[in-house]
N, C-alpha and C positions, 0 to 999 in steps of 0.2 A: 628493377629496383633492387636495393638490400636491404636484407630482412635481419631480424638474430633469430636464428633458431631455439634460443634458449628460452627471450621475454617476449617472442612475436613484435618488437618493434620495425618498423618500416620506415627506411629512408626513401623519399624519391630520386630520382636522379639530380635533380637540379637542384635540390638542398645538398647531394651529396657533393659534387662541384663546387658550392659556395663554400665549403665546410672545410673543403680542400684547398680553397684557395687559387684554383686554378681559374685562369685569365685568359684564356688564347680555348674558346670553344668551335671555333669553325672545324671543316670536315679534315683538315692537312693538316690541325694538328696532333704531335705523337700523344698515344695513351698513356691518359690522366694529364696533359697540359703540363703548366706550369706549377706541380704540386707541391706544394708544403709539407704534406703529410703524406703517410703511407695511402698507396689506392684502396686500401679494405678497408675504409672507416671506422671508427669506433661505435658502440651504440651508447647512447647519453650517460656521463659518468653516471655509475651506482650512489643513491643518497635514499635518505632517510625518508620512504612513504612514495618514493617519483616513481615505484614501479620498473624501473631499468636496473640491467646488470653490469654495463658496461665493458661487454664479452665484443666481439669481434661480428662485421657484418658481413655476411656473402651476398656475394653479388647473384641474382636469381633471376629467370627470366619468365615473362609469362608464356605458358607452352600455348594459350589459347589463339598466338598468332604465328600465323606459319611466317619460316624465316627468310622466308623470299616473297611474305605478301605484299611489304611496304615496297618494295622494290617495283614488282609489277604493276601496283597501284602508278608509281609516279611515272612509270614508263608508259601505264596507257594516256594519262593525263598529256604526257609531253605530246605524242602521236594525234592527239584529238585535232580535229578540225579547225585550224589558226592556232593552236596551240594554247598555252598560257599568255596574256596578255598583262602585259608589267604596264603600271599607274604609277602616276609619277609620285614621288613620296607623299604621302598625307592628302593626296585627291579621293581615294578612298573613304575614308571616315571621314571625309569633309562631305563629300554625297552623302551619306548616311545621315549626319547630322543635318543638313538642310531639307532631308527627307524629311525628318523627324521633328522638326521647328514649324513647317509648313503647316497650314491651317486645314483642318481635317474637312472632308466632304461632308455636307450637310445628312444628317440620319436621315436612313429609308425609311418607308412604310415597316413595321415591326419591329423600330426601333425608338427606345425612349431616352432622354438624360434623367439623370439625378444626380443629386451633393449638393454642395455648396455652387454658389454662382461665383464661377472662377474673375471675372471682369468686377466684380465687388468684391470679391474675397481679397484678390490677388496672389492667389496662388494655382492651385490645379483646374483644369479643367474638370467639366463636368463627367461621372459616370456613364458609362452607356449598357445601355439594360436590355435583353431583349429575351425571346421566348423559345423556347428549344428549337419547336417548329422550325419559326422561322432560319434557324443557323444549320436548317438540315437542308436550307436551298442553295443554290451558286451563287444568289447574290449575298443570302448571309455570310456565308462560307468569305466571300469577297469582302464584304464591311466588315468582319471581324478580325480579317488577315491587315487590311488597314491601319486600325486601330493598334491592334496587335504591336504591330513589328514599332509601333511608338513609344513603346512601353507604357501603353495603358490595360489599366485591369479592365476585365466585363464582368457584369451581372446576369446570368441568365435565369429567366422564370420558367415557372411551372414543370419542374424538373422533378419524373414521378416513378419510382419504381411499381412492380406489382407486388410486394408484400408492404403490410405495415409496420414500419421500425416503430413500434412502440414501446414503452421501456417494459412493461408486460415480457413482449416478446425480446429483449436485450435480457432483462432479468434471468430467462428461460436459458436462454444463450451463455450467459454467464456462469449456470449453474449445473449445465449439461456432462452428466456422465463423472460427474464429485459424489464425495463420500462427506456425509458429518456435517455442520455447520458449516455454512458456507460465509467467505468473509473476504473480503479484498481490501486493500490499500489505495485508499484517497488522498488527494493533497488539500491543506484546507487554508483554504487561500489567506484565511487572516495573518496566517505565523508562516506560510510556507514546510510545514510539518505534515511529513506523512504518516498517517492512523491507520490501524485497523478497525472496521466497521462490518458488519454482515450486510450480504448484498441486499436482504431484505429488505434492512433499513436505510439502506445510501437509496432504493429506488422508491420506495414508500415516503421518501426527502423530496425524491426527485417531483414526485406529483402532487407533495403537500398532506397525504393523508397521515403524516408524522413529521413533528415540527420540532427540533433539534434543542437543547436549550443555545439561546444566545443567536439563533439561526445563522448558522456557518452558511457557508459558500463551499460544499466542496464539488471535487471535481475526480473524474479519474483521465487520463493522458495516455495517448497512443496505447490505446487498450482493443482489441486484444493486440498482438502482437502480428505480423504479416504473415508467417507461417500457419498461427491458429487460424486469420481469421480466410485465405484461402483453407488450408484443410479440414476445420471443425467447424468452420459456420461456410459449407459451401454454398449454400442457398442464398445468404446474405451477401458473398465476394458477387457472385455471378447478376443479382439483383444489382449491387451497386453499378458494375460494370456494363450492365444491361440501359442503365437512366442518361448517366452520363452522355452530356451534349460535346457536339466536335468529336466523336469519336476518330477523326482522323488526324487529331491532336492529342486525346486525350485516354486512348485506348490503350492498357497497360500492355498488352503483346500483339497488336493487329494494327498500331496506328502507323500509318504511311508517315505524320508529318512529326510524330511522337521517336526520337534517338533513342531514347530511353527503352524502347522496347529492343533494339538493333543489338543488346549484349547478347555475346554468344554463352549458349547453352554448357561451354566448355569452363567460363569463367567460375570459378569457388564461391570468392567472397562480393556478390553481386549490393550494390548501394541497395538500401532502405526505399522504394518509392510510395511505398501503404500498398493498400488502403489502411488508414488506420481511423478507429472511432474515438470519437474526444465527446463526452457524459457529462457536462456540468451544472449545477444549479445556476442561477441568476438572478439579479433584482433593478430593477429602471432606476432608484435613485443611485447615483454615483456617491461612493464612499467623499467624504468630504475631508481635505488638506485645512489645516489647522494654522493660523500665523502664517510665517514663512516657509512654511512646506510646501510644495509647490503634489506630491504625490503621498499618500499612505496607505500601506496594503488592506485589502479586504475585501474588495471588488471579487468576480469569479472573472478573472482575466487571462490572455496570452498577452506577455508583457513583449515590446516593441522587440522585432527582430527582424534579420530576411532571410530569407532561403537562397538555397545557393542554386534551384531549378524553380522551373513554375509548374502555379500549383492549382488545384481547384477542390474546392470546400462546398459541400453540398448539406444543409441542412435538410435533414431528414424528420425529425420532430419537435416539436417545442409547444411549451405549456399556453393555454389559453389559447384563444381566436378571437377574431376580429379588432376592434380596439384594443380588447385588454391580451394581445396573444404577445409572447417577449420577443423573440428573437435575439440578432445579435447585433451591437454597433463597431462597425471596423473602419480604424483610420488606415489611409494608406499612403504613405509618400513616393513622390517622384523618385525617378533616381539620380537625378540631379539634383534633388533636395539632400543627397544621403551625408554630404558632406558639413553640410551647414547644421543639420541635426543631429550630427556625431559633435560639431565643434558648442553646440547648444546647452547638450545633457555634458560635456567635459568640464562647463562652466558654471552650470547650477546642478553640478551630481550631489555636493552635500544638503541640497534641501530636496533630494528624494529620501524618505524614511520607508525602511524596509522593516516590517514586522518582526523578522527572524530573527534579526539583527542586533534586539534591542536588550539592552540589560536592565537588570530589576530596577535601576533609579532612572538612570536617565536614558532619552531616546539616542542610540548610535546606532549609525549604519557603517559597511564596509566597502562604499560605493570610493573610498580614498583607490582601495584596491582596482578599479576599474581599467581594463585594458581595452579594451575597445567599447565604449556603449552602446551602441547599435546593433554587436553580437552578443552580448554579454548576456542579454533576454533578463535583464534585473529592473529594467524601466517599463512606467507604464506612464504616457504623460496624461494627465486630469486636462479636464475641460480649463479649468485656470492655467496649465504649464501648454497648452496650446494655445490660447490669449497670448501669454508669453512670447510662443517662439515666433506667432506671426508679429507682433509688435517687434520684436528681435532681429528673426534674420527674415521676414517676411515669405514665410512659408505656411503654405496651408495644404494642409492634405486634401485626398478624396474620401470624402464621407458615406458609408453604404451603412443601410438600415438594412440585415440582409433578417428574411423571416423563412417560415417554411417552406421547401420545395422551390428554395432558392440556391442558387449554384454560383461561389464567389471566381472567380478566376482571377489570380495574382502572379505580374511575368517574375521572371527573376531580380532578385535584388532591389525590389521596391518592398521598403524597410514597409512593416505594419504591426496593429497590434488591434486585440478582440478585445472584445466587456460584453459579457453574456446579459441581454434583460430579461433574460427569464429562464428558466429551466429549459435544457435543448441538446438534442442529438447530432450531431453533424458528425461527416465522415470525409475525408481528405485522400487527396494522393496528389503525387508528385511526377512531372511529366516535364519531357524537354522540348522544347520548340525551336524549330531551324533559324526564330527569327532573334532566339535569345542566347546561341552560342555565342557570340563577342561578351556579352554581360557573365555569363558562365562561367568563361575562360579565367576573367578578370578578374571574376567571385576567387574561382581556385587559385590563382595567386595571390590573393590578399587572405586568404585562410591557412593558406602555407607557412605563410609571415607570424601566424600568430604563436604565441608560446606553445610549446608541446602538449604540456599539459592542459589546455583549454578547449574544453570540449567542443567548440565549432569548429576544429581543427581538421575533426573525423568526421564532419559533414561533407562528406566528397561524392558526386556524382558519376564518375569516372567520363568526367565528358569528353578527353580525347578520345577513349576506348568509342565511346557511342560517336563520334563523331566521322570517324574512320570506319566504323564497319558502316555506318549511314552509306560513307562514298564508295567504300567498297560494294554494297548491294545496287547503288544505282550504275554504277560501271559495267556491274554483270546484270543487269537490265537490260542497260544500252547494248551490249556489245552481243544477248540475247534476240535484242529485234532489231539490229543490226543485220545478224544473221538471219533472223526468219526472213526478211527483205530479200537477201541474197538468193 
């Protein structure tokens, strides 16, 4: 890549080609193509607030791959047994989709649906739910590779660590080895405004035995941080890491079917995967849209967005039990849907009303500004803006009521979005699945595309890096008990 050394800006290679103008990228042709410009690229003209200086970029390599791996990587590949086998244009991803259309195997024993009834609804199909247990056998393991590679999410139950994340114990955690009043920054969801509150009283919120005037909704967001919460809450990383189901998917450094763990030890600046905890209050009635407003802020929500890997969310506490216990309500779209719900919210964006947005008289939003909606994470669609879109573009999500010691699993790029009903602990991370590199790929070039300055931009996985060392370990596998054979 090229970097500046000056403002850490990073070009990738393939923006740095388009940027140059170069046209003729095959392997014969001379360095830098047909360039326009000098081959050391500029870094973004210097202006006012953009953060760039406009200095000069070097070209920089990463040392964490030796310079004759890719090499032998493609020379064992060629030597393999029949070799590479070429498909004739577009036979591939035409399999893949007819995989993917075909009607699912009827659920096993330990498996349940839930949602909406997809044949009424006309839109997704139903959720499929099932119990750790059960995904710790070969035939779960089987029905959920299924499912899976369709790009549908699971629900799995009764998902239990051995300590109790109660907010007692979160509180403790939070206040661990500080000086003085102790106080953190909340976001509160009415205005989108973050406060300072003492953690006393954001978790004394949290279980009701102090009642806020006006009773906000706040929240605090990937807290602690991935470094605190492996090194200062080791007991909590290793608990969480301990619960989690499919650990052959979803195991942050040990999982066989998990890329994401395949970065090498050598790489610096390693993607974000969590665990990260998300602390929010909640309430079961939904904030209510007024006239023509189809959404307005106030809810304790994660407003619609996707990831750029998949993911899985484990609710670990939340307020009440039985009827009255909250939980969470998440919608989730196909990813065939993603296009019709980006063309959706571009068309009714002025009657989303954004709290933060607004000026002392009248209500304005800055949704005109919107560049992509479905990354922008500024929408949340209401029960009414989903009426809407099924009557519109006839899309209906999948519906999960997820409650305690329930575990959501979401593939890549299936847009979603939370509404807390109640006070609730959950805790997240993010994992790569072999059946969701094509969707990945995809994800990172359409994040490339977006403006520099847009913070989904820096949402990057490094999934060729994991992808390649993935083939690079089962190569030296293979070529391992290859030998031991010998």
């Amino acid at each position: 890549l090229r970097t500046c050394n000056s403002c850490g800006y990073d070009l990738c290679p393939q923006c740095c080609i388009e940027m140059r103008g170069v046209t003729d990228t095959s392997k014969d042709a001379p360095l830098g193509g047909e360039a326009k410009q000098d081959l050391c690229c500029p870094c973004q003209p210097a202006g006012e607030g953009n953060g760039f200086c406009g200095k000069r970029l070097e070209l920089m390599r990463l040392h964490h791959l030796p310079q004759d791996r890719m090499a032998a990587l493609l020379s064992t590949v060629e030597t393999m047994k029949g070799g590479p086998k070429a498909l004739p244009n577009g036979a591939a991803m035409a399999g893949v989709k007819a995989e993917a259309e075909a009607e699912p195997a009827p659920a096993p024993a330990g498996v349940k649906e839930e949602g909406r009834d997809a044949k009424a609804a006309g839109g997704a199909p139903e959720v499929l739910r099932s119990t750790s247990d059960f995904l710790g056998t070969a035939e779960g393991v089987k029905h959920f590779q299924e499912h899976w590679g369709k790009g549908s999410p699971f629900v799995v139950s009764d998902v239990r660590g051995k300590m109790l994340w109660t907010p007692h114990l979160m509180k403790r955690a939070a206040t661990e080895k500080r000086k003085g009043e102790y106080t953190t920054d909340v976001i509160d969801c009415a205005g989108h405004q973050v406060i300072e509150v003492s953690i006393e009283a954001f978790f004394n919120g949290y279980t009701g035995e102090t009642q806020f005037e006006g009773n906000p909704m706040y929240k605090l967001k990937d807290w602690p941080t991935e470094e605190a919460f492996k090194d200062k809450l080791k007991r909590l990383f290793y608990d969480f890491v301990d619960m989690l189901p499919l650990k052959e998917y979803t195991h942050p450094t040990a999982g066989p079917m998990n890329l994401a763990s395949k970065v090498p030890e050598a790489v610096t600046y390693k993607p974000d995967m969590g665990p990260k905890c998300y602390i929010a209050y909640g309430r079961k009635e939904e904030q209510q849209a007024t006239g023509n407003f189809l959404q307005m802020d106030g809810d304790s929500v994660t407003k619609l967005h996707l990831d750029v890997a998949d993911a899985i969310n484990v609710m670990v506490h939340s307020t009440g039990s039985g009827e009255e216990e909250g939980g969470a309500l998440w919608h989730i779209f196909r990813r065939e849907d993603t296009e019709k719900l980006r063309s959706f919210l571009f068309r009714h964006k002025k009657r989303f009303v954004h709290n933060h947005c607004r000026k002392e008289v009248s209500q304005v939003n800055l949704t005109h500004q919107t560049v992509d909606p479905v990354l922008d994470q500024i929408f949340y669609l209401s029960t009414k803006a989903l009426d809407l879109l099924k009557e519109e573009e006839g899309v209906v999500p999948w519906t999960v009521v997820q409650k305690r010691n329930d575990a959501v699993m979401v593939p890549a790029g299936c847009a979603h979005q939370v509404r807390n009903l109640g006070s609730s602990i959950k805790v997240a991370m993010d994992f790569l699945s072999p059946e969701s590199v094509p969707e990945v790929l995809s994800l990172a070039e359409a994040h490339r595309k977006l403006p520099v300055s847009h913070f989904a931009r820096r949402d990057q996985v490094m999934a060729r890096l994991m992808i390649l060392n993935s083939a690079w370990e089962c190569l030296d596998l293979g070529s391992a008990l290859v030998a031991g054979k010998e």
